[in-house]
C-alpha positions in Angstrom: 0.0 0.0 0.0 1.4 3.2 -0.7 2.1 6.1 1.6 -0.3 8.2 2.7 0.3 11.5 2.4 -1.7 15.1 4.2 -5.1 15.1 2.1 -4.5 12.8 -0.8 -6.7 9.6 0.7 -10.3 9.8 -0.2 -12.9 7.9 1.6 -15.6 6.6 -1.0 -18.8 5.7 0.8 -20.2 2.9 -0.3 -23.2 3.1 -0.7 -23.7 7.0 -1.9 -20.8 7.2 -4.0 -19.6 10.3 -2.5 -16.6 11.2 -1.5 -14.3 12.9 0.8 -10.9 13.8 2.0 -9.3 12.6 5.5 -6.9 14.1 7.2 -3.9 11.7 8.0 -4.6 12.4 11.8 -7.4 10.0 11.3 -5.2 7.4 9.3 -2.5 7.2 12.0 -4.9 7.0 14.7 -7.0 3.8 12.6 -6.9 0.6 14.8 -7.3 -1.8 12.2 -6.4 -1.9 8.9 -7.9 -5.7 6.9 -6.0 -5.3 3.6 -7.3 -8.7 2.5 -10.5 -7.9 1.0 -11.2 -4.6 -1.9 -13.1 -2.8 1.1 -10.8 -1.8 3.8 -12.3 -2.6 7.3 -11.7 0.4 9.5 -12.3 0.1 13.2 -12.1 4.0 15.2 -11.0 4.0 18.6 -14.1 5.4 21.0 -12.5 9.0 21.0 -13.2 9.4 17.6 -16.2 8.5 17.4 -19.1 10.9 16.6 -21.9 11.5 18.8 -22.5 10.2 22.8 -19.5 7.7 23.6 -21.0 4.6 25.0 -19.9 2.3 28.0 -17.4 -0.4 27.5 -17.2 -1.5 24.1 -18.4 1.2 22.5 -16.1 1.8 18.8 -18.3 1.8 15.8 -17.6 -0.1 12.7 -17.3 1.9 9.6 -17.2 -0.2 5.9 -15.2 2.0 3.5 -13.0 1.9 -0.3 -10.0 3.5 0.3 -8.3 5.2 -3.0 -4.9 6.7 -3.4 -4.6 9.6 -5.2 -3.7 9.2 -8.4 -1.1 11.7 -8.2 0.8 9.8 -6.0 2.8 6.9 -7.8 5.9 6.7 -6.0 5.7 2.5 -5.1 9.3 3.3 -3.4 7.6 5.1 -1.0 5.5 1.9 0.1 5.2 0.8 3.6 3.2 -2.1 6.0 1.1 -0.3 8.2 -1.2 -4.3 8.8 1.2 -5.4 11.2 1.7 -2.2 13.8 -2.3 -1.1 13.8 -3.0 -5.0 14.5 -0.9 -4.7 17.6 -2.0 -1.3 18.5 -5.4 -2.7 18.5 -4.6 -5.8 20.7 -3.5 -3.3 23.2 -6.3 -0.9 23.2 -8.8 -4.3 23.7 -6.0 -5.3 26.4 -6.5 -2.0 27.9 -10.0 -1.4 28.4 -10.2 -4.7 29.9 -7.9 -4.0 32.0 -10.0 -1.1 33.2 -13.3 -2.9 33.8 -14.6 -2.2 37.0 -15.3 -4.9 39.6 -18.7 -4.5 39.8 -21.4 -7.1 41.0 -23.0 -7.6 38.0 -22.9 -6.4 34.1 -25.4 -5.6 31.4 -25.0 -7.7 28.5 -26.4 -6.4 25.0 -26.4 -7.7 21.5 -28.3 -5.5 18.9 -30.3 -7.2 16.9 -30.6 -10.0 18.9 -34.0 -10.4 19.2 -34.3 -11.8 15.5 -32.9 -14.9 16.8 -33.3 -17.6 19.7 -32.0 -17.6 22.8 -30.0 -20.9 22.4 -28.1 -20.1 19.3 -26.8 -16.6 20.7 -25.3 -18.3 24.1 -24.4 -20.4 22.0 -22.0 -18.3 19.9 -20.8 -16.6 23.1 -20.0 -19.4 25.1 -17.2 -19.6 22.4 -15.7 -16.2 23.7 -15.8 -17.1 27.4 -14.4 -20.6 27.6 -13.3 -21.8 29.9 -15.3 -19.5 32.5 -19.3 -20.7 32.7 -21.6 -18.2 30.9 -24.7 -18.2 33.3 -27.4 -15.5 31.6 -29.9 -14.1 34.3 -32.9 -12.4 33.2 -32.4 -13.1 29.1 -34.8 -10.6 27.6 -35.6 -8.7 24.6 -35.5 -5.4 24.6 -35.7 -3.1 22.0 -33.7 -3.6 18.6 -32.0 -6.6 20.4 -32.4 -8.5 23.3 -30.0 -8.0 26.8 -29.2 -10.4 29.7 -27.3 -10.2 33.0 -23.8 -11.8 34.5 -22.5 -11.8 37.8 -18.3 -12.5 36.8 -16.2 -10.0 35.6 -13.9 -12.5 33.5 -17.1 -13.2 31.4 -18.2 -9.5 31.0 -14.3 -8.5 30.2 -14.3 -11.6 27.6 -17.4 -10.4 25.7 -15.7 -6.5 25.3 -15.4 -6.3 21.4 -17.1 -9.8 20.5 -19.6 -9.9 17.4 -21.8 -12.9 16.2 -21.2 -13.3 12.7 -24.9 -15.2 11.4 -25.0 -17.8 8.3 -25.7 -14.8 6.1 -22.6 -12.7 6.9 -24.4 -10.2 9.5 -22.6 -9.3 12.4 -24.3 -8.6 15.8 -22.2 -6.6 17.9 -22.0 -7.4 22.0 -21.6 -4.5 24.3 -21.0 -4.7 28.5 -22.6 -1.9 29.9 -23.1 -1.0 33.8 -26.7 -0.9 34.7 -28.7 -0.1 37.7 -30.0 -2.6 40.1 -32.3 -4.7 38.2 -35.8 -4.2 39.6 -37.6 -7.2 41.0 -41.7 -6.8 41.6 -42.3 -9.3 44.9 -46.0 -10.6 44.4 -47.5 -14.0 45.5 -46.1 -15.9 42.2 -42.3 -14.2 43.0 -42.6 -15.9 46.2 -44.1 -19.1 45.9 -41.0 -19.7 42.9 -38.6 -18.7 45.8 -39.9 -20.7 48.1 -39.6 -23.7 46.2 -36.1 -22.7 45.2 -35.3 -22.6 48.5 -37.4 -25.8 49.4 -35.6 -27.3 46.7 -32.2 -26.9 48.3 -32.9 -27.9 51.5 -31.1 -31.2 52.9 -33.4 -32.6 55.5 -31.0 -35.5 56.9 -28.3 -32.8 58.0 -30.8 -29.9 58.1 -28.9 -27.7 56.2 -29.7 -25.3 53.3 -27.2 -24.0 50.2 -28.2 -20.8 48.9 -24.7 -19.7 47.2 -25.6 -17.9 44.2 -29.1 -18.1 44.8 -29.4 -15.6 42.3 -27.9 -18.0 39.6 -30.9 -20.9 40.6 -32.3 -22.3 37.1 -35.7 -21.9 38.0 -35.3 -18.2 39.1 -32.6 -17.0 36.6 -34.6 -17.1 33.4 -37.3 -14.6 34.8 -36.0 -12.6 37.8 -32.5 -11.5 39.1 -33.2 -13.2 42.8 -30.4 -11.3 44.4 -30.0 -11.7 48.1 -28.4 -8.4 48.4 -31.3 -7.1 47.9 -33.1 -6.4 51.4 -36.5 -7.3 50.8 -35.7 -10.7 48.9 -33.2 -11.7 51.5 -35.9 -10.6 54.7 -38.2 -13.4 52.4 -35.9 -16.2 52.4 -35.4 -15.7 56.5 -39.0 -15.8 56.8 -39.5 -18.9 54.7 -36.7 -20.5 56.5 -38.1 -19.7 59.8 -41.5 -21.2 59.0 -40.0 -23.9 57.4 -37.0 -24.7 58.5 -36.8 -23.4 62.7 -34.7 -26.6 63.5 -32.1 -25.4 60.6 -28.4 -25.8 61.7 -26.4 -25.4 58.7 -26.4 -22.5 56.0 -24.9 -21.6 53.0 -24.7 -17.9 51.7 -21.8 -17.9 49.7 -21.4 -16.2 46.5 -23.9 -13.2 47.1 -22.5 -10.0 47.8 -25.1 -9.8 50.5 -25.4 -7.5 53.5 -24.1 -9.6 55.7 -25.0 -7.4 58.9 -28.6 -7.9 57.9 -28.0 -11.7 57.2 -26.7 -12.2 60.3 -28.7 -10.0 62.5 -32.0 -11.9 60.9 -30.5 -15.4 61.6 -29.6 -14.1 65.7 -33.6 -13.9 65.5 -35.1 -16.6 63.5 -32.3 -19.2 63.3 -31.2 -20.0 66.7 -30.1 -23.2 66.2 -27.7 -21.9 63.7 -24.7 -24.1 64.3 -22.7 -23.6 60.7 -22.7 -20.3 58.5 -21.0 -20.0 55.2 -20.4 -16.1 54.0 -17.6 -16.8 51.9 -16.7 -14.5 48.5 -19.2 -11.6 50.0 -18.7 -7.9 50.7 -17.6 -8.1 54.3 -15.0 -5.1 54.5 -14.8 -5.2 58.7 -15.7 -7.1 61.2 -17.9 -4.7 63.0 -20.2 -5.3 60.2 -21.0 -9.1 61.4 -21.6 -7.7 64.8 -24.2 -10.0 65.3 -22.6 -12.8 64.8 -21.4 -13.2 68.8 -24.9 -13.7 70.0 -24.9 -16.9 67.3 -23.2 -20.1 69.0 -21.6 -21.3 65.6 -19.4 -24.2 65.7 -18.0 -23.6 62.1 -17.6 -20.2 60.0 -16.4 -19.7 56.7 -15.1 -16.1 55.8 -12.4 -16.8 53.5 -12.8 -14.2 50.2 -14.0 -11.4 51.7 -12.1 -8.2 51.5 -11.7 -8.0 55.6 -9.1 -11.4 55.3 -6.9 -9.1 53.3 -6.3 -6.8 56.3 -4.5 -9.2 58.8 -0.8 -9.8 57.9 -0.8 -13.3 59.9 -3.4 -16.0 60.0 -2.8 -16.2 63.6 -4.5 -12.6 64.0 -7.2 -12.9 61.8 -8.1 -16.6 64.1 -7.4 -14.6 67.2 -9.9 -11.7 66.2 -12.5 -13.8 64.6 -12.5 -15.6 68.1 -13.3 -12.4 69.6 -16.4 -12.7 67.9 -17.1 -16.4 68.3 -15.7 -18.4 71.4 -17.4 -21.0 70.7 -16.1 -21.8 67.0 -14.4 -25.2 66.4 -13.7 -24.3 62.8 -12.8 -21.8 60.5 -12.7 -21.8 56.7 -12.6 -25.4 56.7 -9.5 -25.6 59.3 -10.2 -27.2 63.1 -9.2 -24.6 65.8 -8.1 -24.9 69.1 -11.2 -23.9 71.7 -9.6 -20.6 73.3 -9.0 -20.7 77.3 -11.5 -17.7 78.2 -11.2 -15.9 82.0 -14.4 -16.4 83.7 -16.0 -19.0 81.4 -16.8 -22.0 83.2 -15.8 -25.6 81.4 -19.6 -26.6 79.6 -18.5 -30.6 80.8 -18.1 -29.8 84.9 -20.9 -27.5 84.9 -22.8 -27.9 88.9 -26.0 -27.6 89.7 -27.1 -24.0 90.5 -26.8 -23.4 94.2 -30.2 -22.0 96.1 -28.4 -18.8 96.0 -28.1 -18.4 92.4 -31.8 -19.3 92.1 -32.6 -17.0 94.6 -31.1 -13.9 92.6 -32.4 -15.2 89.2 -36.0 -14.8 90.5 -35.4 -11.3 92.2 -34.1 -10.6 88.9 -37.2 -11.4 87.0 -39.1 -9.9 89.9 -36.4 -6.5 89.0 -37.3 -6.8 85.3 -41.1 -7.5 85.4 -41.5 -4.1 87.9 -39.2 -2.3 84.8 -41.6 -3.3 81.8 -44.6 -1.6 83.5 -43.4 1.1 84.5 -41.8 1.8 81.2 -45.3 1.1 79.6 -46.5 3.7 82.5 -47.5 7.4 81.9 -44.9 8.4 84.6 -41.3 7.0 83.4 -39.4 9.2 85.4 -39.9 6.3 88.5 -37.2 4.7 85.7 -34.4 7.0 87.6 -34.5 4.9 90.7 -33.8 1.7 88.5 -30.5 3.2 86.9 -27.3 3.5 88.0 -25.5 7.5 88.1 -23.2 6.7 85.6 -25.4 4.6 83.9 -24.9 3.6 79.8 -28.1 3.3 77.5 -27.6 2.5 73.8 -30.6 1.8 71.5 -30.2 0.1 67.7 -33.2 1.1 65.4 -32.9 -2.2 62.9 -32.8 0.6 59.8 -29.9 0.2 57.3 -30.8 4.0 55.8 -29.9 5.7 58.8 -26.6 7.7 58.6 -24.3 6.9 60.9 -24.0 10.5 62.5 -27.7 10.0 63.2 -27.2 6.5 65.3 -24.6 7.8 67.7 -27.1 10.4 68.7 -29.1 6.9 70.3 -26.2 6.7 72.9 -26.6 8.4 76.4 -24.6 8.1 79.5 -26.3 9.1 83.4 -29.5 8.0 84.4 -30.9 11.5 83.8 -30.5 11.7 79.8 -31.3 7.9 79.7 -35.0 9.0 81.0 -35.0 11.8 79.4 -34.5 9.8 75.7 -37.7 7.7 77.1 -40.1 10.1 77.4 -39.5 11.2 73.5 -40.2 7.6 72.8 -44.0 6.8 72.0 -46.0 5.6 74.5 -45.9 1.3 74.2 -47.3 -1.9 76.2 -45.0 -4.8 76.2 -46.7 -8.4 76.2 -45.0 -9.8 78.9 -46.9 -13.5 78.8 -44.1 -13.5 75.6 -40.9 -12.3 77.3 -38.0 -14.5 76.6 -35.3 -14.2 79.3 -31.6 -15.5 79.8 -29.6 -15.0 82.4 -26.1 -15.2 83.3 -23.6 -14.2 86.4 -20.3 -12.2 85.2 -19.2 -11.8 88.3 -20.1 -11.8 91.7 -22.5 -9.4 92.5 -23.4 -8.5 88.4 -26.0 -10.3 86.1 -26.4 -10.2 82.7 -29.6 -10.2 81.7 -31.2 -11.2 77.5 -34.9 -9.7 77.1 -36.6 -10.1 74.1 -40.3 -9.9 73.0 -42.8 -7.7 71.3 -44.5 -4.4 72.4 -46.6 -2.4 70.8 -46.4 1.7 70.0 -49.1 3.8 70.5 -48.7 6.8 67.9 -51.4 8.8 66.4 -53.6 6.6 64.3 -50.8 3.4 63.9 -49.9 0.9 66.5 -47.5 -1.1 65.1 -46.1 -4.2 66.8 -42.5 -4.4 66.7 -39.9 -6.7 68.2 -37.4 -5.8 71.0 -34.3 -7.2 72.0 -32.5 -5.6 75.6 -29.7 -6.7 77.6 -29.1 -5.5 80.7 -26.2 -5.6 83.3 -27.5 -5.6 86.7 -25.9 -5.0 90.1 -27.0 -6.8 93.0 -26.9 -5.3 96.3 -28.4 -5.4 99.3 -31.0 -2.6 98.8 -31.9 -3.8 95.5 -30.8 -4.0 91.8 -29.7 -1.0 89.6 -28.9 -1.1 85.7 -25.3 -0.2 85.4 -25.9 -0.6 81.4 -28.4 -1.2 79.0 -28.3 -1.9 74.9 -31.9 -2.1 73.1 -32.7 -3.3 69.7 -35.9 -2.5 68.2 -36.8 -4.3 64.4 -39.7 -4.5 62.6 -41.8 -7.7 63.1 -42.0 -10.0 59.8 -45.6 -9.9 58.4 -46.0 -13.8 58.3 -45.4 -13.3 62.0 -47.9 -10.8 62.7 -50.7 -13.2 61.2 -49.5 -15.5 63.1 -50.0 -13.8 66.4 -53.3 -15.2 67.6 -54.0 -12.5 70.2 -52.9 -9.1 70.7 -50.7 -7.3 72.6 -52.4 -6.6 75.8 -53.1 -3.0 76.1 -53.6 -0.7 79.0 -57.3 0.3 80.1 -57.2 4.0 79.0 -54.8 3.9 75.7 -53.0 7.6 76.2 -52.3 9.4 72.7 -49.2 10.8 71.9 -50.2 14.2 72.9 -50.1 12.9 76.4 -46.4 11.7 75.9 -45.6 15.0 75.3 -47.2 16.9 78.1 -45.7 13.9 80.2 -42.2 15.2 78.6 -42.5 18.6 79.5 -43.7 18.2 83.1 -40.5 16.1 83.4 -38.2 18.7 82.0 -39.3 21.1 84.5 -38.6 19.2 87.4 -34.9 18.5 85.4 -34.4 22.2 85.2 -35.7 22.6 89.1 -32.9 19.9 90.4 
């Protein structure tokens, strides 16, 4: 091919027969040059393409006959430009793979797609992504072609630049683009399917469930994009495990760039015979996010490929800080552990019989916490000071993902004063207290550490929800009586297949008060604060 010169190529479109000039800015900057064929095939990086540059992927293919001047004879001036533009296209491919994003899933789109099946265009792409599993989610049509979704970046980064080339010669060109989250509409056939997914997988001679890559389940895949990251989905699968499965000891979640926190918060309250949790290849970035996972007594945990094993230099720190967490595990990420030698944890094989003493303190404890409940549930909470400690600690948890952080260390107070205080902007509520579930323990001598959980009710304008609690106290014991030296609460909305499962109601007091009387009941305690 001879050399191009400033001006003298000329670009003959095909199918007008017009022509113009190109500047040689364009030539040298041409990817691809196929000299094999009359019509030169011309691929332009994104840059210079015209109009709105597109996601990954996005170079247009242009079909032109290139002519040399015919001023310009001089064959001594030839040169091989087919060997440098082939490798200068192999790098820009290399490159924007390279610069994929690790994202949790792509957008697959083939234009013109929909004017063929489904099974001859994976088909053609499996080709491209070998040996990695192509696993479409959601195939649809959708517009001019049809789109699907994948949850690997290998395969997404393999598909950059593909085309299908049909019996007749047409090519159908394959973009990745990053789209938002799928939406998912949860009505009564969405949840029977899941619940026969998750039926499905369910081992009943080890009681244990898999639900790694749920999202990925062949029944699910080819309508919905079943992602357990997303909170309502995931809240469904608890529930139907809990009404299914309450003995369930064994449960896989790997493989779903889940909320974890929420995972595990939701198996503390309807999993408690939760002896083995799998959370491996998630999102877990720190382990205050699985903060949960202490009041679960797991035998075996799985972490391994999440971004917080990363952090510890030695294995021996990362087992030392995940048995912070969980004294009780045996095994982690598949490896036995040694059972840690904890101060003031009494050997579960010589355990004695509790003396008359201990008894004796457990039931002026209950006595302590039943007088608590209803005067909390009273009009006049201020009879709470004589219950608290001075230097008292309150913490209170809404279960709300969406609240900022600087919002949820406003829930923490310290002195019995601002911890009654916080109670009286609360609404007015009435705890059932035929349904409290307690657990005790001794620290120490003279301390108890007391597990509360239950359901009240709120009383706030026209609503009165039912929500579930969860408090743990530590109490002092002395010889005038008990005081809270510190207090954590947890309030979460109650499941709806609960709530028709409730047969009665919460009992409620014989004059229900309105919120306005909360608030008159606030100010009359603020000015006997600003008297003292």
């Amino acid at each position: 091919m001879p050399k191009v010169s400033d001006k003298t190529l000329r670009c003959h479109n095909g199918r007008s027969g017009k022509s113009k000039s190109v500047d040689k800015f364009y030539c040298d900057r041409l990817l691809k040059v196929d000299t094999t064929s009359a019509d030169y095939r011309v691929v332009m990086p994104p840059k210079l393409v015209k109009g709105p540059i597109r996601p990954w992927g996005a170079t247009r293919t242009y079909t032109r006959n290139w002519t040399i001047n015919a001023n310009n004879n001089n064959n001594d001036n030839e040169e091989d430009i087919d060997e440098d533009t082939e490798s200068e296209c192999d790098r820009k491919e290399t490159s924007y793979k390279d610069k994929l994003p690790q994202l949790v899933y792509y957008k697959i789109f083939i234009s013109d797609g929909h004017k063929y099946t489904k099974d001859y265009i994976i088909s053609n792409l499996v080709e491209y992504v070998a040996p990695e599993t192509l696993v479409p989610i959601m195939y649809r049509a959708n517009g001019n072609g049809v789109d699907f979704f994948v949850d690997d970046r290998k395969v997404a980064a393999a598909l950059l630049f593909r085309e299908i080339t049909t019996p007749r010669g047409r090519k159908l060109t394959v973009r990745v683009t990053r789209p938002p989250f799928p939406r998912c509409i949860i009505d009564d056939e969405f949840k029977e399917r899941v619940k026969q997914a998750v039926m499905r997988r369910y081992i009943h001679e080890t009681k244990s469930v898999d639900l790694s890559k749920f999202h990925r389940d062949f029944d699910l895949a080819s309508d919905y994009f079943c992602a357990l990251r997303c909170p309502l989905i995931l809240q469904y699968v608890f529930n139907v495990l809990h009404e299914y499965m309450p003995d369930l000891k064994a449960l896989n979640l790997n493989g779903n760039m889940l909320n974890v926190g929420l995972a595990v918060c939701l198996a503390r309250a309807k999993l408690r015979k939760l002896k083995i949790l799998h959370i491996r290849d998630n999102s877990i970035r720190n382990m205050e996010e699985i903060y949960d996972i202490k009041y679960l007594e797991l035998e075996e945990l799985v972490l391994a490929g999440n971004p917080v094993c990363k952090k510890y230099q030695s294995r021996d720190d990362y087992i030392k800080d995940v048995q912070k967490w969980c004294p009780k595990l045996l095994r982690l990420d598949g490896m036995c552990l040694q059972k840690p030698m904890l101060c003031g944890v009494v050997n579960e094989g010589n355990n004695m019989p509790a003396s008359a003493e201990s008894e004796q303190a457990q039931q002026f404890v209950i006595q302590f916490l039943q007088e608590y409940f209803l005067i909390f549930d009273s009009e006049n909470r201020e009879r709470l000071l004589n219950l608290y400690a001075k230097d008292a600690c309150f913490s209170m948890t809404p279960f709300d993902p969406h609240i900022p952080i600087e919002d949820r260390e406003k829930l923490l107070e310290q002195g019995r004063w601002p911890i009654v205080l916080s109670f009286y902007k609360m609404p007015r509520t009435s705890h059932d207290l035929d349904r409290l579930i307690v657990d005790m323990s001794p620290t120490k001598e003279g301390t108890m550490l007391a597990t509360v959980a239950g359901v009240f009710k709120e009383f706030k304008e026209e609503e009165k929800p039912i929500r579930y609690f969860n408090r743990t106290f530590t109490i002092i014991l002395g010889g005038s009586g008990c005081l809270i030296k510190s207090e954590e609460l947890i309030i979460s909305e109650l499941p709806e297949t609960e709530l028709e499962e409730m047969d009665t109601e919460v009992e409620t007091s014989d004059s229900e008060t309105e919120e306005t009387d909360s608030e008159e009941d606030l100010e009359s305690f603020m000015c006997l604060v600003n008297s003292l």
